[in-house]
C-alpha positions in Angstrom: -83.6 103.2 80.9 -85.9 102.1 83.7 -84.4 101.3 86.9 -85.9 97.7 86.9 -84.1 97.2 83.6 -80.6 98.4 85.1 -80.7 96.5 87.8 -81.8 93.3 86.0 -78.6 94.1 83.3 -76.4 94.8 86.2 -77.5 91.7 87.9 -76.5 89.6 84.6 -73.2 91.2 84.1 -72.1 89.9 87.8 -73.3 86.7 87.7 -71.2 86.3 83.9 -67.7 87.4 85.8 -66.9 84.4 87.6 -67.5 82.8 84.1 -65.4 85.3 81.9 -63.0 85.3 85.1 -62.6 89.1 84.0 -63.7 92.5 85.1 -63.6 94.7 82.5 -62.5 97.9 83.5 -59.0 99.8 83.3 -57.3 98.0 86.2 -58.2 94.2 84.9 -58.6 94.4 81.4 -57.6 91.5 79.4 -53.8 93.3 77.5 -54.0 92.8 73.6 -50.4 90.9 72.5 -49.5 90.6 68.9 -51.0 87.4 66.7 -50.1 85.9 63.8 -51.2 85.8 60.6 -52.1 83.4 57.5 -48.6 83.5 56.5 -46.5 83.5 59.8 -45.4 86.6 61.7 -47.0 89.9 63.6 -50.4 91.1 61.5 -54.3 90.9 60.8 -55.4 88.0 58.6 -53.7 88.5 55.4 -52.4 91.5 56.2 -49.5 92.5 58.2 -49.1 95.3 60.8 -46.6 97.6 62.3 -46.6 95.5 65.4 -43.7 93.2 66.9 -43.8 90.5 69.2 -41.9 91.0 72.7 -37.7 89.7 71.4 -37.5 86.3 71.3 -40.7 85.0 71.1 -40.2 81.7 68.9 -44.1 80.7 66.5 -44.9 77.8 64.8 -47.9 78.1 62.8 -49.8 76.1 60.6 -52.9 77.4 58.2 -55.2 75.6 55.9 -57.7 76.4 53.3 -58.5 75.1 50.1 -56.3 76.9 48.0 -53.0 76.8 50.3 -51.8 75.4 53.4 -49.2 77.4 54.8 -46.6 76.0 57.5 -44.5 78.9 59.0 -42.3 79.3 61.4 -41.3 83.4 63.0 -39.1 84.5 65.2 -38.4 88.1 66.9 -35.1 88.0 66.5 -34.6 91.8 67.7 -36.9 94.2 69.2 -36.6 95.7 65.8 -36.1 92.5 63.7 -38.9 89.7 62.9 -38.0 87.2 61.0 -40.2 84.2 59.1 -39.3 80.9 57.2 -42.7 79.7 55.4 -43.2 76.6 53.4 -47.0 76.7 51.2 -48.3 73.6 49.9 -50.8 74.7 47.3 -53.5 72.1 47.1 -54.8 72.2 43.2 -51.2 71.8 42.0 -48.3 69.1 41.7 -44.9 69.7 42.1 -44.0 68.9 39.2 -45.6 66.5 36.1 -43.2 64.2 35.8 -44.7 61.8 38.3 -41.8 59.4 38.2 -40.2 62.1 40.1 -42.1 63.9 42.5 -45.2 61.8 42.3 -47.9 63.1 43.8 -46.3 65.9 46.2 -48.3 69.3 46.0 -46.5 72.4 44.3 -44.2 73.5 46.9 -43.2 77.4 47.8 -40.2 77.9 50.2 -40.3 82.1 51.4 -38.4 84.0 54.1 -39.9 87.2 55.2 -38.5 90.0 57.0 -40.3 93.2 59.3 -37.4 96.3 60.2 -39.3 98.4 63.7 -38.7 102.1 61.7 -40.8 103.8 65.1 -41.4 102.7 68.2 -44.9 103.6 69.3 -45.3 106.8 71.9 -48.6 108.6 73.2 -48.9 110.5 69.9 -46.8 108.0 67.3 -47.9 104.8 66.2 -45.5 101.9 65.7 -44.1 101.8 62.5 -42.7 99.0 60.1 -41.3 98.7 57.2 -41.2 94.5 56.0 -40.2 92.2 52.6 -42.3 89.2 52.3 -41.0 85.9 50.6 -37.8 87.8 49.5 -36.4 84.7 48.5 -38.8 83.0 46.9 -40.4 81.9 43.5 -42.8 85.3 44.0 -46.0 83.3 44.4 -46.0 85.5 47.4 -43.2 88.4 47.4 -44.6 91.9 48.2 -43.3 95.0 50.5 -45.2 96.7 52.9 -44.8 100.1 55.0 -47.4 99.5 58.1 -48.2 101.4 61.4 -50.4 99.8 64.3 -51.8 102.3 66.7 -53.6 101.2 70.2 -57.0 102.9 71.5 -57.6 101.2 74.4 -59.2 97.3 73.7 -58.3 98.1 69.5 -55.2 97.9 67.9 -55.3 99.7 64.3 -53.8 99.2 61.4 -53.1 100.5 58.1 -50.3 100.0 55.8 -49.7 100.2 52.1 -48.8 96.6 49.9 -46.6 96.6 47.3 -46.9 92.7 45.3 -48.8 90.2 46.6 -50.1 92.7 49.2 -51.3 95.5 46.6 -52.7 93.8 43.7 -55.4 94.9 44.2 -54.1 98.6 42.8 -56.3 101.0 44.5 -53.5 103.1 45.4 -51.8 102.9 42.3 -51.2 100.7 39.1 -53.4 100.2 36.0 -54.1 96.9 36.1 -56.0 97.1 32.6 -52.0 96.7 31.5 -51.2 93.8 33.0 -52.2 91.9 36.3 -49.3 92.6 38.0 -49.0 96.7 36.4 -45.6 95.3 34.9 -44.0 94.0 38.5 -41.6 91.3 37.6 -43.4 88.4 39.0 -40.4 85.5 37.9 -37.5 84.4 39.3 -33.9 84.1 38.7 -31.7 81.5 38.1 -33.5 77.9 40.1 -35.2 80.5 42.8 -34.1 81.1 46.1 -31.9 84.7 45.2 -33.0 88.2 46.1 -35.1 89.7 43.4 -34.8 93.2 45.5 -34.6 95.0 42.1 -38.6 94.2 41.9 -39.1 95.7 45.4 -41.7 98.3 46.0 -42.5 98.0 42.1 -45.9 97.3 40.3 -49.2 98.0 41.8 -49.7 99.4 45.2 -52.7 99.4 47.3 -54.2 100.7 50.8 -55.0 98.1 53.7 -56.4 98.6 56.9 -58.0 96.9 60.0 -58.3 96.5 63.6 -58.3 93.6 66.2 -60.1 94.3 68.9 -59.4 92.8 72.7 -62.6 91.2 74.3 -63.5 91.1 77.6 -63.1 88.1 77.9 -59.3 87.1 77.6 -58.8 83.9 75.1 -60.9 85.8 72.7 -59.7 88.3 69.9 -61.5 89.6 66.9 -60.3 91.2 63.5 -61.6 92.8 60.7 -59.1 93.5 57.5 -59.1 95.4 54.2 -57.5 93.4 52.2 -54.9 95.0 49.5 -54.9 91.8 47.4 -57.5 90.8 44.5 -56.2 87.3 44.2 -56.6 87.9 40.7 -52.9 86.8 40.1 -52.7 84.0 42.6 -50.7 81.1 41.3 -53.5 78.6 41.2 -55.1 81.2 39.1 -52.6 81.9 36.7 -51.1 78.4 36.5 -54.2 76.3 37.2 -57.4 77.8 36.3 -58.6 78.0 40.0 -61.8 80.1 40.8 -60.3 82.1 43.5 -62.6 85.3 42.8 -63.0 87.6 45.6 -66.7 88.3 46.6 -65.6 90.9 49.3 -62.8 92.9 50.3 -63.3 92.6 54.1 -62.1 89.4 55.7 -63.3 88.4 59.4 -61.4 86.7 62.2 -61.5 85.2 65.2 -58.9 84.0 67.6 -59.1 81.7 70.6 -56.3 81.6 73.0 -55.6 78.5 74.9 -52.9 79.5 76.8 -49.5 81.4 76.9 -48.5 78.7 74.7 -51.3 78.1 71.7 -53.6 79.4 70.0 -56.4 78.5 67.4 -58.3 81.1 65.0 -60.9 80.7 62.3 -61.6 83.5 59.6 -63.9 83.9 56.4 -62.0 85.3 53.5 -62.6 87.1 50.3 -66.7 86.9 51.2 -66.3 83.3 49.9 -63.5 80.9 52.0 -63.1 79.7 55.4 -59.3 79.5 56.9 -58.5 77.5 60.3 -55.6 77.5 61.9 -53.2 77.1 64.5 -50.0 78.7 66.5 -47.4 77.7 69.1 -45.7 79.6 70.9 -42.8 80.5 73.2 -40.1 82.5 74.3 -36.4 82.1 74.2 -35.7 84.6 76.5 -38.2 83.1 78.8 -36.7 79.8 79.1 -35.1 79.1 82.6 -33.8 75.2 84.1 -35.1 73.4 86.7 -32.8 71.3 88.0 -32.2 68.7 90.7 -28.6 69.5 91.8 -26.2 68.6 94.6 -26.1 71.5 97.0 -24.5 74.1 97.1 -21.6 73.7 100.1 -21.0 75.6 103.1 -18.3 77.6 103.6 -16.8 75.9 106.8 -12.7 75.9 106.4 -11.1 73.4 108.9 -7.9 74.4 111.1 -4.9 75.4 109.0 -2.6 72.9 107.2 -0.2 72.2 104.8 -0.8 70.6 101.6 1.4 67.6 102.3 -0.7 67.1 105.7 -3.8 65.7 103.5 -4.0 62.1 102.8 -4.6 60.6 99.6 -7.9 59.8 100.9 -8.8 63.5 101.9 -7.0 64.4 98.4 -9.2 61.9 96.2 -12.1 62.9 97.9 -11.4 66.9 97.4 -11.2 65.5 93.5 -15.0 63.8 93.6 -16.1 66.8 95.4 -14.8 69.0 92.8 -16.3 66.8 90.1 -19.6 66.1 91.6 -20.2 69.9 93.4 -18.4 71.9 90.9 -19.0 70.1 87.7 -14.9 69.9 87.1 -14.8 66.8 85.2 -12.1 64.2 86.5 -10.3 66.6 87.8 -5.9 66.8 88.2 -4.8 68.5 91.4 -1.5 70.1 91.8 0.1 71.9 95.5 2.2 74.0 97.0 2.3 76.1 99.5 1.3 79.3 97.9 -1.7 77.6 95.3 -3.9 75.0 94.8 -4.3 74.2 91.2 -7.3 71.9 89.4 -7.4 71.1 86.0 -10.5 69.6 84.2 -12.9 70.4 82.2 -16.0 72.1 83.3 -19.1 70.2 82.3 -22.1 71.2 84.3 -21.8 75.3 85.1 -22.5 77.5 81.9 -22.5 80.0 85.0 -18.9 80.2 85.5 -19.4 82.0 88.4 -21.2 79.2 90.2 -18.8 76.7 89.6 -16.1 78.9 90.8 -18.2 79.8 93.9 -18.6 76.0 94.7 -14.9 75.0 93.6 -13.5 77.8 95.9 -15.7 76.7 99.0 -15.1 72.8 98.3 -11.1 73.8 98.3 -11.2 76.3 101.2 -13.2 73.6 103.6 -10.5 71.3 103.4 -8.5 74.2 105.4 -5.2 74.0 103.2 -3.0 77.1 104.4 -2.7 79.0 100.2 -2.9 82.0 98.6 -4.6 81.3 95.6 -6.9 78.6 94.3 -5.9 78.3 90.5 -9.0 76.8 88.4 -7.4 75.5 85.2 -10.0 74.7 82.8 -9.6 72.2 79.9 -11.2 71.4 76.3 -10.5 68.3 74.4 -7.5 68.0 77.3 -5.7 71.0 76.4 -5.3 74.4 78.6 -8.3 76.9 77.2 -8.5 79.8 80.1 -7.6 80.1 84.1 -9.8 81.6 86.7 -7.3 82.8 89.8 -9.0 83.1 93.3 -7.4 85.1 96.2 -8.5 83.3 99.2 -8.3 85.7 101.5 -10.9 87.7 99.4 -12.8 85.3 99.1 -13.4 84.2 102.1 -14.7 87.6 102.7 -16.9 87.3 100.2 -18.0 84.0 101.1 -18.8 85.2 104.8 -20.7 88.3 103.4 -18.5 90.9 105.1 -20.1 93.7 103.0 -23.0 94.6 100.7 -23.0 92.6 97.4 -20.5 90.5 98.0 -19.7 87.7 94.9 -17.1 85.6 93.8 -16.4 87.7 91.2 -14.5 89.9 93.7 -11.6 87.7 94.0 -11.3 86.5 90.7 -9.1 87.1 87.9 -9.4 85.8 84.5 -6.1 85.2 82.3 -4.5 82.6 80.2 -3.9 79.2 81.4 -0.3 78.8 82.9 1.1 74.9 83.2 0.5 73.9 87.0 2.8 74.2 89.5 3.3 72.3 92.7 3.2 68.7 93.4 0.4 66.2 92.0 -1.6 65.0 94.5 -4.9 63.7 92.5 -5.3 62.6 88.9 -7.9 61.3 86.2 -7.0 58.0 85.5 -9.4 57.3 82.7 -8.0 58.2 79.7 -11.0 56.8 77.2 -15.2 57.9 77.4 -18.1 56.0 75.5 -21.2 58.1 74.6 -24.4 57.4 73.0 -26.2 60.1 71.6 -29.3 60.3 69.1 -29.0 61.7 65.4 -32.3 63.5 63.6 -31.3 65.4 59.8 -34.0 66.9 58.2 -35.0 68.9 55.2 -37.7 70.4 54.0 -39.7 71.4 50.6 -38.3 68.5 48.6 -39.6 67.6 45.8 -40.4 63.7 46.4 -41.7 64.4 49.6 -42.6 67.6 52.0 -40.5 66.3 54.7 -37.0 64.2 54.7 -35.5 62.6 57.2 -34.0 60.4 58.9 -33.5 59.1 62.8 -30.4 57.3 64.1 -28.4 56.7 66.6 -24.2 57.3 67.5 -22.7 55.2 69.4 -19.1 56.7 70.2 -15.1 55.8 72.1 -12.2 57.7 72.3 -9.0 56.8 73.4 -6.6 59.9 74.7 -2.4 59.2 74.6 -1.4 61.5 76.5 -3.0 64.8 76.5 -2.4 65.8 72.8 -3.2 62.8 70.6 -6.7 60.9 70.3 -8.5 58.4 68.6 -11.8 58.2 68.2 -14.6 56.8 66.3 -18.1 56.5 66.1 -20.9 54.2 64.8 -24.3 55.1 63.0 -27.5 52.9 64.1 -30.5 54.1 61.8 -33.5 53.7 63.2 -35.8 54.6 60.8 -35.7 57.4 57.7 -37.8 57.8 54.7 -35.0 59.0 52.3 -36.6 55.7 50.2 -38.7 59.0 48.3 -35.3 60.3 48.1 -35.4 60.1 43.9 -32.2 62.4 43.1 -30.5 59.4 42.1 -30.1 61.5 38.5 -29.7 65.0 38.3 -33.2 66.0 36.8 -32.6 69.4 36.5 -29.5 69.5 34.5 -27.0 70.0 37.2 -23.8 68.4 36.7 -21.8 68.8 39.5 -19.8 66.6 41.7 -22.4 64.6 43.5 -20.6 65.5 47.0 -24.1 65.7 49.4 -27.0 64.6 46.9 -25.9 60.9 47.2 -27.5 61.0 50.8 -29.6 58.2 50.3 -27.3 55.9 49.6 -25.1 56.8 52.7 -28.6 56.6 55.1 -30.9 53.9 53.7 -28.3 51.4 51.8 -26.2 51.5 55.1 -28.4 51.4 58.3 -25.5 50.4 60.4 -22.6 52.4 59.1 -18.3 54.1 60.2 -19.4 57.5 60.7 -16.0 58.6 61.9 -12.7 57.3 63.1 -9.6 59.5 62.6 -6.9 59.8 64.9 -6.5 63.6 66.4 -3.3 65.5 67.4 -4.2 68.7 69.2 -2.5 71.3 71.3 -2.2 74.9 72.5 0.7 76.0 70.8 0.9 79.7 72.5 -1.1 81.9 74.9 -3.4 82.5 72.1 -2.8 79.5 69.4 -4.7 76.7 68.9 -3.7 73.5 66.7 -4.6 70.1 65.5 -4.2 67.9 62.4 -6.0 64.8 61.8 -6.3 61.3 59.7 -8.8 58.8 58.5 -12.9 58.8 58.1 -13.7 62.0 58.8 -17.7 61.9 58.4 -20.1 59.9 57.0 -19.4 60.7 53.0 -15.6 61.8 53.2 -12.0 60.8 54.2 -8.8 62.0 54.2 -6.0 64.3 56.4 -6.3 67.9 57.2 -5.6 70.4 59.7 -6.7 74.0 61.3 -4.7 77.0 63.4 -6.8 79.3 65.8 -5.6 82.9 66.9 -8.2 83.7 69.9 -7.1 85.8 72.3 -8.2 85.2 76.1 -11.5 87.5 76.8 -11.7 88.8 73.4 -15.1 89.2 70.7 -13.1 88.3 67.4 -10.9 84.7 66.5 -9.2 83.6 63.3 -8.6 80.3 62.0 -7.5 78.4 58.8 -8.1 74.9 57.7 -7.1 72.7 55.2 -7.9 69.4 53.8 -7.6 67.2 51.5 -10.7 64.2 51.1 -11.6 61.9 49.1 -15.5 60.2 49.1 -16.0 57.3 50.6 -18.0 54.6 48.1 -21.5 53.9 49.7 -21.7 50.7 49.0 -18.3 49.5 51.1 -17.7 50.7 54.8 -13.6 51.6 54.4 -13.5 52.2 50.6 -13.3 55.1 48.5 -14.4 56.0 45.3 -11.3 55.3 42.7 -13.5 56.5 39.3 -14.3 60.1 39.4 -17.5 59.1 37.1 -20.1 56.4 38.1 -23.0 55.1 35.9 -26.4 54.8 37.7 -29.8 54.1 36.2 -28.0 54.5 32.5 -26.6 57.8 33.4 -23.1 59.0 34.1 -22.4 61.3 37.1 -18.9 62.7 38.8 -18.1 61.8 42.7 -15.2 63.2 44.2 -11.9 61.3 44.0 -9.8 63.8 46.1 -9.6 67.6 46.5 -8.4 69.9 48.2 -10.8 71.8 50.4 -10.8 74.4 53.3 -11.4 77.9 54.8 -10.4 81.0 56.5 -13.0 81.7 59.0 -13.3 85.0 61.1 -15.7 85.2 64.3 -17.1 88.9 65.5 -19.1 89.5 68.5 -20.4 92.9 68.0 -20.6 95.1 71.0 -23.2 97.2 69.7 -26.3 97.9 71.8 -28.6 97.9 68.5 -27.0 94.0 67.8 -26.6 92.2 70.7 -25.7 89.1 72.0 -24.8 88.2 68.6 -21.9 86.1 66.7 -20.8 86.5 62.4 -18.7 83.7 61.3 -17.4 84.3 57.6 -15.7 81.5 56.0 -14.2 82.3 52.6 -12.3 78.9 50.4 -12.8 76.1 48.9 -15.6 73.6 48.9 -16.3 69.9 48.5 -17.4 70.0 44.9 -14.5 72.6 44.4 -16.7 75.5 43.8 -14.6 78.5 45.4 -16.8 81.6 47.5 -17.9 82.8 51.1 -20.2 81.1 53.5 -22.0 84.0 56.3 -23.3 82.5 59.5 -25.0 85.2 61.6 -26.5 83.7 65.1 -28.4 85.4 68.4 -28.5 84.1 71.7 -31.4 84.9 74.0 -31.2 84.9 77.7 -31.6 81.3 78.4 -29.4 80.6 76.0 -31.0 79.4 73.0 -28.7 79.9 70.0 -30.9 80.7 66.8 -29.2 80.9 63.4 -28.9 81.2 59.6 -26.2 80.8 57.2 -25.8 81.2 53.1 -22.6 80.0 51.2 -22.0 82.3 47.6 -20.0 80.4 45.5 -19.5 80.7 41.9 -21.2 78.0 41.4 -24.1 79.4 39.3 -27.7 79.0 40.2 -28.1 76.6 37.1 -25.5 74.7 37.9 -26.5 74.5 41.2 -30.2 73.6 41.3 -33.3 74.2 42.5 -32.9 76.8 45.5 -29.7 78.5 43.6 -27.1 78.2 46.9 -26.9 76.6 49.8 -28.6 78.2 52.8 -30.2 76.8 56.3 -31.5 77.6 59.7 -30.5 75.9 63.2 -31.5 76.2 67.0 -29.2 75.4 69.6 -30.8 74.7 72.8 -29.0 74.0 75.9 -29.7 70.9 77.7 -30.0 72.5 80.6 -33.0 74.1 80.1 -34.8 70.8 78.8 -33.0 68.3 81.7 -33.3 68.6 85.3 -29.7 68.3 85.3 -27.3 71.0 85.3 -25.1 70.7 81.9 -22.6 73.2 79.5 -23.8 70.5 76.5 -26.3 71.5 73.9 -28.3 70.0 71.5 -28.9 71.4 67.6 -31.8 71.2 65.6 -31.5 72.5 62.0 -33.6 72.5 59.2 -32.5 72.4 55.6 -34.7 73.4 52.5 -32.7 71.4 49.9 -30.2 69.0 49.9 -27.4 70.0 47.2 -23.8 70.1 45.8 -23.1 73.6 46.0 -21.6 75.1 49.1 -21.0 71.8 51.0 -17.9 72.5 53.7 -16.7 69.0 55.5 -18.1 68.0 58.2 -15.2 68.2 60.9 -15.3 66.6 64.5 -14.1 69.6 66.0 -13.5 72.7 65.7 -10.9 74.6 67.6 -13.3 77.5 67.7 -15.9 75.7 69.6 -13.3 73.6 71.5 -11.6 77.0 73.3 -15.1 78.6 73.3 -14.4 78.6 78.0 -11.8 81.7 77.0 -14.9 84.0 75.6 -18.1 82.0 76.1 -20.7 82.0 73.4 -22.2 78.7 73.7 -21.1 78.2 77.4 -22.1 82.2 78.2 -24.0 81.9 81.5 -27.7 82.5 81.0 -29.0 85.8 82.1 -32.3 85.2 82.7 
């Protein structure tokens, strides 16, 4: 090349950095991260890869072309473990043609997918997946996949083999001349939503490949995919008579990051369809509070004194500092002259170890002469764990006498003991207000995409004593669309007790409505025995009396409990009335409420301590339910370094999938999110999202204001564990 010509070139190339903000050499180059693809989770276009996103990465994506517009939402769930819920409106086809149902709502497929990490990648290994999409779906999109991802530098390649949806195209294997889907099973069973896993890596097969490919310049990615589909068998093909032929077996992409937190991409697909879409992004484990909290206090102890020495002034104003510093709500003080005891309940420090730190320095500056600082802390009033502090160890630790020096030294964690000493300070309040807002939601309906409805709770509760409450709380709605809600009459031959589908009713009939108000006896009746029974409205369908017994055992991973019930449905169309028929007529048809059952659960909790599972919780319940179908619900959640509690449960009962309805048993998702990380204020509260794909009958437990395994969650923390990022 001529010199001139170099230098001119080299000349261009400097004046574009400042531009691309990006040298592209090995130091500097722009690091290729895992994308998304049409259908939610780590891949190509249509295709997915070996890759995984970095654990606890949270997506929400939404894609749209003519055929489909797909909403999805993926999370890395392990570093071995992705996980997708997807919902696909397909835009040439109706839900349904009886339009006095479901109107004009587009055809509606609900599918989870699932990628297993089989090899991590090395220097001579790529990574290596193994994945199931839409395994509990209609099969409009269910297909398996075994894929590997290598990196070379600015490329990451793919290639996998599709079994499915993701090899119908049969160039691997399959003669397609037999049928278009080489005899896969492409149905469902019973009102979809089971595992079809006997269809698994059946029917045709098929190679696909690509690459992305890392520009110099950092927002931008490209990709180029073989695809292993032939869209030959897509459902607007088969069911509507769509052209969806496939002019090219190469689709192109390109992806624009905005940030850490979007991204937008555009492809061309099949040779013949444009796709745009859209992702959002973030990381659970990334998640950290910013807060605007009283100070931490000096350690300063005055000149030794007795307890009896302090006034009830210096007393009282140990008991704000306590509440304001230390986040020990209201707290009861109790002395003598070996301990100082506080009991309350901690409200602000998911970090136990900073409230103790800020407890023990509030106590030790008042210069009390004591052994021990005994930290009682409370639930619900009643004695969950105790944190004992030597103060003569602590005050070491507090001066920093040695390296590494923490609170933790002088501690010691055991069960609660009943206070000893005199009372010097006390709570005086024995009843709270609180106002808090209400969103449910489903989604995939048939009358409309999205259900809700948006409220808000206005709550009291009275306390006699420390065991016995009552309480009760008051439902503003603010606004719902559950006036689509047309499951007034069982249209697809279910006839069960209407338990949970007569939602409507409850929301938009009743905008101002009881939810609750039952009177609560509680108590801890051993070192590791929980109880209460309760009376009256118990939620916002049912009423009744019922109780439940907790074994936990202070510090331990596992808990049992039993409850029992028995409830009757309260009658929509009165506040404090029940129904008293166990059939109603509506619209000219007949249907069964409940009239009073019994209905309740034994229910074990298991924190695994394996290092392939962590941070996780399984709750089994196994009993009866509110439409008295009998069988097990499994609730597996994972909580991420900040915190963030994400979740799934499925209840089996032998309630058949016919009987049951459209999605065949009850399932749903949920993320817990502290508020910590949302507020500037420190707090142990949290607040729950959860998203529903169908409202039904089957599998429906009662809705109870507490539960004794959430109430004594302080003796081994899973939704007060201290964040750890």
């Amino acid at each position: 090349m001529h010199p001139a010509v170099k230098t001119s070139l080299s000349t261009i190339t400097l004046a574009m950095l400042p531009v691309l903000n990006v040298q592209a050499d090995e130091f500097s180059y722009p690091v290729l991260q895992p994308s998304q693809t049409d259908f939610g989770g780590v891949g190509l276009i249509q295709m997915p890869s070996g890759r995984m996103a970095k654990e606890g990465e949270f997506n929400v994506s939404g894609t749209y072309n003519d055929e489909y517009h797909h909403y999805a939402v993926s999370l890395q769930l392990l570093p071995w473990l992705e996980t997708t819920v997807r919902y696909t409106l397909v835009q040439d086809l109706l839900y349904s043609d009886d339009e006095s149902f479901s109107g004009d709502t587009k055809y509606t497929d609900k599918g989870i997918d699932f990628k297993i990490r089989l090899i991590e990648e090395s220097y001579w290994l790529p990574e290596t997946s193994i994945g199931v999409r839409d395994f509990g779906g209609t099969g409009l999109f269910d297909g398996e996949y075994i894929a590997a991802s290598k990196h070379v530098g600015p490329f990451d390649f793919t290639v996998g083999i599709g079994w499915g949806y993701l090899g119908n195209s049969a160039n691997l294997s399959g003669d397609k001349s037999v049928s278009e889907d080489c005899d896969r099973n492409t149905g469902y069973k019973g009102k979809g939503g089971t595992i079809d896993y006997e269809r698994w890596f059946t029917g045709c097969s098929a190679l696909y490949g690509g690459v992305e490919y890392q520009s110099p310049w950092a927002p931008l990615r490209l990709k180029v995919e073989y695809d292993g589909n032939d869209y030959a068998s897509d459902f607007p093909v088969t069911r509507g008579g769509i052209d969806m032929s496939q002019d090219s077996k190469f689709n192109y992409g390109l992806l624009y990051k905005i940030g850490s937190w979007a991204d937008t991409r555009i492809s061309y697909e099949r040779g013949n369809t444009w796709t745009f879409g859209f992702s959002l992004s973030t990381n659970f484990n990334n998640l950290k509070a910013s807060w605007q909290d009283e100070p931490a206090p000096t350690y300063k102890p005055q000149n030794s004194k007795a307890a009896d020495e302090l006034t009830s002034n210096e007393w009282n104003q140990l008991a704000q500092d306590l509440h304001q510093i230390a986040g020990y709500k209201d707290p009861t003080i109790y002395a003598d002259d070996k301990s100082i005891t506080v009991v309350a309940e901690q409200n602000k420090y998911r970090d136990r170890n900073d409230a103790h730190h800020r407890a023990a320095t509030v106590i030790a500056n008042q210069g009390v002469a004591v052994d021990q600082y005994r930290l009682v802390e409370t639930s619900n009033k009643q004695l969950v764990t105790e944190t004992q502090i030597d103060s003569q160890q602590f005050a070491k630790a507090a001066n920093h006498e040695y390296f590494g020096a923490s609170v933790e030294d002088a501690t010691i964690v055991t069960n609660p003991k009943e206070p000893e000493g005199e009372q010097y300070a006390a709570a005086d309040k024995p009843w709270e207000v609180n106002v808090a807002p209400t969103l449910q939601q489903s989604f995939g309906g048939s009358e409309s995409f999205y259900l809700f409805n948006l409220g808000v709770n206005a709550g009291a509760n009275y306390w006699f004593g420390n065991h016995v409450e009552l309480g009760g709380s008051v439902y503003f709605n603010i606004y719902d669309n559950y006036d689509k809600f047309l499951y007034e009459v069982p249209r697809d031959a279910t006839d069960n007790i209407r338990v949970r589908t007569l939602v409507r009713q409850y929301i938009s009939d009743n905008p101002v409505r009881l939810d609750n108000l039952q009177l609560t006896w509680m108590d801890r009746l051993a070192d590791n025995w929980y109880g209460q029974a309760y009376a009256g409205y118990l939620e916002m369908m049912f009423g009744g009396v019922g109780g439940e017994l907790l074994y936990r055992p202070q510090g331990s991973n596992w808990a049992f409990g039993v409850d029992a019930n028995y409830v009757v449905q309260r009658d929509p169309d009165s506040q404090f009335g029940f129904y008293t028929e166990d059939t109603i007529t509506q619209e000219g048809e007949t249907y069964q409420v409940q009239t009073g059952t019994v209905t309740g659960h034994a229910t074990a909790y298991y924190q695994p301590q394996w290092s392939w599972l962590p941070n996780t919780l399984f709750k089994v319940s196994a009993g009866k339910y509110l439409a008295e179908d009998i069988g097990v619900t499994i609730d597996f959640s994972k909580q991420f370094d900040s915190g963030v509690i994400a979740g799934a449960f499925a209840a089996l009962t032998d309630m058949s999938a016919d009987e049951f309805g459209e999605g065949s048993f009850n399932k749903g998702f949920y993320i817990s999110i502290p508020f910590d990380v949302m507020t500037v204020k420190p707090s142990t509260n949290r607040a729950t999202i959860s998203w529903l794909p169908l409202t039904r009958d089957g599998g429906q437990m009662l809705n109870r204001k507490y539960e004794l395994f959430g109430v004594t969650d302080p003796r081994s923390p899973w939704y007060g564990r201290k964040p750890m990022n």
